[in-house]
N, C-alpha and C positions, 0 to 999 in steps of 0.2 A: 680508196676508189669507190666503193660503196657508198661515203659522206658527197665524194662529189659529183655521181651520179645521181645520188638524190635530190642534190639540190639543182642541178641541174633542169633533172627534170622535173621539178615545184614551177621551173620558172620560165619553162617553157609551155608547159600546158594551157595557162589561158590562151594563149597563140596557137593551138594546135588546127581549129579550123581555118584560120588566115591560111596558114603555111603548108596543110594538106593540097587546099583548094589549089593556091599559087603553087608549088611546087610540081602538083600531080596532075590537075587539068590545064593549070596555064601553059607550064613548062612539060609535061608529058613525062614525069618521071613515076615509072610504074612502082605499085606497094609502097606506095611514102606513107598512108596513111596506117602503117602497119607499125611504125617509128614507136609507138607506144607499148606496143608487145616488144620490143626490142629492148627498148629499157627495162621493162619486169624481170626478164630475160638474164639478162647486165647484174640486177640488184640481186634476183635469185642464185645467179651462179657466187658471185662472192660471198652471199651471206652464207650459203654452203658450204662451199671453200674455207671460211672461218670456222663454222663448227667442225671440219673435219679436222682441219691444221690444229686443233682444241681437244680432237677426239671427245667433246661432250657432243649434249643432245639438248634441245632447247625444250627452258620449261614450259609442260601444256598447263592448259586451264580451260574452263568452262567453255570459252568462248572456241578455241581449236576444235576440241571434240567438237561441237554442234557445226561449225563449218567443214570440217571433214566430211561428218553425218551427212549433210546438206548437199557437198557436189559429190559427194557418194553414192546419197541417193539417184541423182540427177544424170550420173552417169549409167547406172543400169537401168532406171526406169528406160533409157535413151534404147539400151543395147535390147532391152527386154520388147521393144516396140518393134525392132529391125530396123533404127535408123542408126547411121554410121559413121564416117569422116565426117561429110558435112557440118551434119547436125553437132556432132561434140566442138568442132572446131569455130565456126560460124554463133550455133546456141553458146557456148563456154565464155567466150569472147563480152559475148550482152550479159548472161547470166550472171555469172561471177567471177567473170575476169577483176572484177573491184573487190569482190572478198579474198581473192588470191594476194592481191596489191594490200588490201589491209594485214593478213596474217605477213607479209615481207616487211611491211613499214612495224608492226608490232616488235616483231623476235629481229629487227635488224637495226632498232635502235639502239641498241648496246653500240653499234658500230658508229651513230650517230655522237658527235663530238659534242656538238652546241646541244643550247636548251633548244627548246620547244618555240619560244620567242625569237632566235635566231633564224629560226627555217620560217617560221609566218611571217618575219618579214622578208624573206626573199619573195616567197608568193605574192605579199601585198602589194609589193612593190612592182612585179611583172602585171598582177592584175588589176592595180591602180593605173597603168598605161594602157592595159589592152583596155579597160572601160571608156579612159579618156580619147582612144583613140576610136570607140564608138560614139561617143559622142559628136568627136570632130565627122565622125560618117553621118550620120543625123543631121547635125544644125549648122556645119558650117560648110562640106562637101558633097553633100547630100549621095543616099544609095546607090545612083551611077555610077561613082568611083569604083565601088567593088566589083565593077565588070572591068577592070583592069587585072582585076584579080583573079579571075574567073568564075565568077560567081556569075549566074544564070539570071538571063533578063527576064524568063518566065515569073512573073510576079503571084505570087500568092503560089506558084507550082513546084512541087518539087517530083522530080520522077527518078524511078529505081535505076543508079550509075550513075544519075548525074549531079551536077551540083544545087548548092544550095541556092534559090529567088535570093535577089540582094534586098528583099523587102516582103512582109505579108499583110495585107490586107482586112476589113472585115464585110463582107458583102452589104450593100445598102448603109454603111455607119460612113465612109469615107474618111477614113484613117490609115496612115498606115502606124503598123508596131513597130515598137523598137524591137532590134535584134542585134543593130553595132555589128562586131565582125565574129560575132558566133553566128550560129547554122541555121536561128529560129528563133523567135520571141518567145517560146515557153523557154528552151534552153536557159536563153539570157535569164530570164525570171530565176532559174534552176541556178544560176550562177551567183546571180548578186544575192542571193539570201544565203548560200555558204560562205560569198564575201561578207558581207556585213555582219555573221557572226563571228569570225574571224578577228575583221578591222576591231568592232567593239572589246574584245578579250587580248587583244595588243594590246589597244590603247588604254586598257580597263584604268591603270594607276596611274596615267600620265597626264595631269589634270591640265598641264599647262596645255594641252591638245583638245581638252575636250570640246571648246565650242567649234573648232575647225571642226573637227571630226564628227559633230553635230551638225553641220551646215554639210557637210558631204554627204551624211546618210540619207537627208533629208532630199539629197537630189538623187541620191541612189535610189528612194521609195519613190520618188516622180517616174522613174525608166522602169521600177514593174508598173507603174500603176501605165505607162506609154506601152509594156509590151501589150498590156489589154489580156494577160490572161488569168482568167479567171485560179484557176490551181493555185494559181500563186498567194496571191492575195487570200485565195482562204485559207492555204499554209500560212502567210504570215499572219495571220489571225488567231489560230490554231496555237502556232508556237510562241506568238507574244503570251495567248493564255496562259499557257503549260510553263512559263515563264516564270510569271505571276505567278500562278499558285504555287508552285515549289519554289519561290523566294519571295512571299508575302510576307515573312519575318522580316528578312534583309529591306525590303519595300517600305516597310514601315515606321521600321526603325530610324534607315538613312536616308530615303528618296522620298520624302511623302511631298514636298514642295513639286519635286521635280516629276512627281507624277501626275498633279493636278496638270503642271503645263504641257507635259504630252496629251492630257486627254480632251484639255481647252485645243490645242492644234488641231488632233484628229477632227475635233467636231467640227472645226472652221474649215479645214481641209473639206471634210465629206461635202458640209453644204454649197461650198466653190465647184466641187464635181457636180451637185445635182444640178446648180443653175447653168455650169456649162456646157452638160450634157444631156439636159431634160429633155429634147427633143427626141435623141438618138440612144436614149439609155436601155432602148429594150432589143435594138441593135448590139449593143456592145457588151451587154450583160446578161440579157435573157440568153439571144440568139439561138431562138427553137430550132430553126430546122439544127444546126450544129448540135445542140443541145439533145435533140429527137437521135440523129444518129450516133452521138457516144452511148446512150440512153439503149439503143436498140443493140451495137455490137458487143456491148456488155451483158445482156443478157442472152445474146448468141455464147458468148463464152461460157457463161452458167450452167448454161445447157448442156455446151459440151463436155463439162466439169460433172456436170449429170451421167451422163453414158460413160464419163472415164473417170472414174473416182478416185484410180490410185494415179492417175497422169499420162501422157501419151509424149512424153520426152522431149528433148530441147531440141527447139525450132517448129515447132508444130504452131505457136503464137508469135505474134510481133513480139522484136524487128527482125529476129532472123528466119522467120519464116521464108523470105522472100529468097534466099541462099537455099534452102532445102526444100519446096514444096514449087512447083512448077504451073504457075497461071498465065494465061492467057493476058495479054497486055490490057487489054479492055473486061470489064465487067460482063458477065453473061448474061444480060437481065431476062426476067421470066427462066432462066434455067436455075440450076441444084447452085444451091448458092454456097457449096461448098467449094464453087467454082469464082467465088469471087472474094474480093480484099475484107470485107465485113466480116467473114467465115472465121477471120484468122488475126483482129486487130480487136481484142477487148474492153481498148480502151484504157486499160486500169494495172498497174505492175501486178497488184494481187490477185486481180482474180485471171491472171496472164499465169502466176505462179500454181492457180490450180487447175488451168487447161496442163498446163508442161508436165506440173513435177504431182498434182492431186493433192490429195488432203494431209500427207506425211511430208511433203516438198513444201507446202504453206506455212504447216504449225512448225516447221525448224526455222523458214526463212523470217517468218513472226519473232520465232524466240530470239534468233540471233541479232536482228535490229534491236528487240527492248533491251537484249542484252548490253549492245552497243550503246544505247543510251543512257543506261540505268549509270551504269561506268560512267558517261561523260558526261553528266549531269555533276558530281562534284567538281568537276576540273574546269569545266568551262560554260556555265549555266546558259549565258548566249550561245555560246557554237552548239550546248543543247538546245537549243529554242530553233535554231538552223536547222538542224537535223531533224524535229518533230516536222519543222514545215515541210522540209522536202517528202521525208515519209507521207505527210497527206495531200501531199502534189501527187505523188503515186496513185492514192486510191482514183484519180481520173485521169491516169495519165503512165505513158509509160517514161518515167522522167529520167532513170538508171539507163537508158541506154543512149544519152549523151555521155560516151565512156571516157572523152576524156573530163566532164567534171564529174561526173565521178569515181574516177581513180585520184583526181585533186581532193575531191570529199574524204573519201574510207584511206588514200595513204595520212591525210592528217590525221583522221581517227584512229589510226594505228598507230601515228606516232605519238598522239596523247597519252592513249594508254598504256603502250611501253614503257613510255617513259612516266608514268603516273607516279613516282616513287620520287621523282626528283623532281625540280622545282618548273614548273610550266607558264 
């Protein structure tokens, strides 16, 4: 039950915004979007159930302790604040409802039958159609369709309860982003870069695939470079690097041809952006005023990081603030701006980590990502190049509380490493 609840829910996750949206606002079926905790739920009771029927206990390692440490911490700093229900249920959820999902997919893949290649492609394959079927929303149905769905005609708006614009915009550039049938153009960004490290570590030995699979990534990098957001692109930047450098042997030895012609594309790629976007590039790329205010509510966070060194507990920052902390629907302008959305949106997963959890809540969540990487840097050097990028989509962004990719990101990570011992 465990194997087929897993895969189950591999292959229903990229679908997860579609079928919230349609099911809970079109059709009015209340807590659908809760489907997700139900399955951890699912996975956690059996894999319990296993260790007891076994009367063992599962082996810990570095990586258990420091996640223990970490919603350990997160929980009493919570109770030490006087915040309560709410906050643990609502913050837990954003926090680390995905390191819960990691340590389940780690100590439950013993229960898992197949390799590791078995279960990526169930995913690929679910999120090889949810893509395609962005696309078809894009260029062949255009974003109207998704108000069938119930997705919100407010364009570029999204407000607290409701759903998601079928489309977002960039003021003065007249564009819109791709988003396909997730909830946002960063999201999407957030997605196809854990696909594409994925797809590439499938297909890594399958040569008779590889110029398909080359001709796909290549349209995969056109829809970040469509959702227009910046995070992304300097993540894949980032993790291409970190890439590189930790397999300039393997680069050298085997790819050096193939590396000239990736970096003859990029350059021809770039100068095609600049001539067709030289007009509007300080629109799409600078964009001060957006720029000014991530820029301004990140060092409102600092601040507060200042006056709360050891952390003021979960929900106190985006996104679950808006569940625990009680504002006025409009902005108070000229009032205590503790009363407004700026007060409580840093902009950034990190320094969000040391409004919540302070400077004890940062250096475990720090450690336990490098940890995560350091590990799946042998096993899947792409899916580490994935993983580097999202972490520095983080540093502008709060990019982990798209929960359901990332419970698709950390259950694979868990399941790598579990299984690390066998063949991946």
């Amino acid at each position: 039950m465990f194997d087929r609840i897993f895969r189950i829910f591999l292959a229903i996750l990229p679908w997860s915004v579609l079928g919230t949206v349609f099911f809970g606002s079109k059709l009015g079926i209340p807590g659908v979007s809760f489907f997700k905790e139900i399955f951890l739920v699912l996975l956690a009771s059996f894999l319990i159930w296993d260790f007891w029927k076994k009367r063992t206990l599962p082996k810990f390692d570095i990586l258990d302790y420091l996640i223990a440490s970490y919603i350990g911490y997160l929980v009493i700093i919570t109770l030490y604040n006087g915040l309560w229900i709410a906050s643990l249920v609502y913050g837990g959820r954003y926090d680390f409802e995905f390191l819960v999902a990691f340590l389940i997919a780690k100590h439950g893949s013993m229960l898992l039958t197949g390799t590791v290649s078995r279960y990526l492609r169930i995913f690929l394959i679910s999120a090889s159609f949810a893509l395609f079927a962005g696309l078809l929303v894009r260029f062949v149905f255009h974003e109207t369709i998704l108000l069938h769905f119930g997705f919100s005609p407010n364009l570029s708006n999204w407000s607290f309860g409701g759903t998601p614009p079928i489309y977002h915009g960039i003021d003065r550039a007249n564009v819109k982003r791709f988003q396909g049938i997730f909830d946002g153009p960063n999201p999407a960004a957030y997605f196809i870069l854990v696909y594409i490290g994925l797809l590439v570590h499938h297909f890594r030995s399958k040569k008779s695939y590889h110029f398909l699979v080359g001709l796909w990534i290549i349209v995969l990098l056109g829809l970040i470079f469509l959702t227009y957001s910046r995070s992304s692109l300097i993540g894949l930047v980032v993790g291409c690097l970190a890439l590189v450098v930790f397999s300039l042997g393997t680069i050298w030895r085997k790819y050096k041809k193939e590396s000239v012609y990736i970096v003859v594309f990029l350059t021809v790629i770039s100068g095609l952006f600049y001539l067709r976007y030289e007009g509007t590039i300080s629109q799409i790329i600078i964009r001060s005023g957006s720029s000014e205010g991530h820029f301004d509510r990140a060092i409102t966070g600092l601040k507060r990081f200042r006056e709360h060194p050891m952390g003021q507990g979960l929900g106190t920052a985006w996104p679950a603030y808006r569940y625990v902390m009680k504002l006025s629907d409009s902005p108070i302008y000229g009032g205590a701006i503790e009363h407004t959305e700026d007060y409580y949106i840093p902009e950034s997963w990190y320094i969000q980590q040391l409004v919540e959890w302070g400077i004890i809540g940062f250096v475990l969540f720090c450690a336990i990502m490098a940890t995560i990487a350091w590990m799946i840097l042998p096993l899947s050097p792409t899916f580490f190049a994935s993983f580097v990028a999202v972490l520095t989509m983080n540093l502008f962004l709060h990019s982990f509380e798209s929960v359901y990719i990332s419970l698709i990101l950390f259950l694979v990570l868990g399941l790598f490493i579990g299984k690390r011992k066998k063949k991946v």
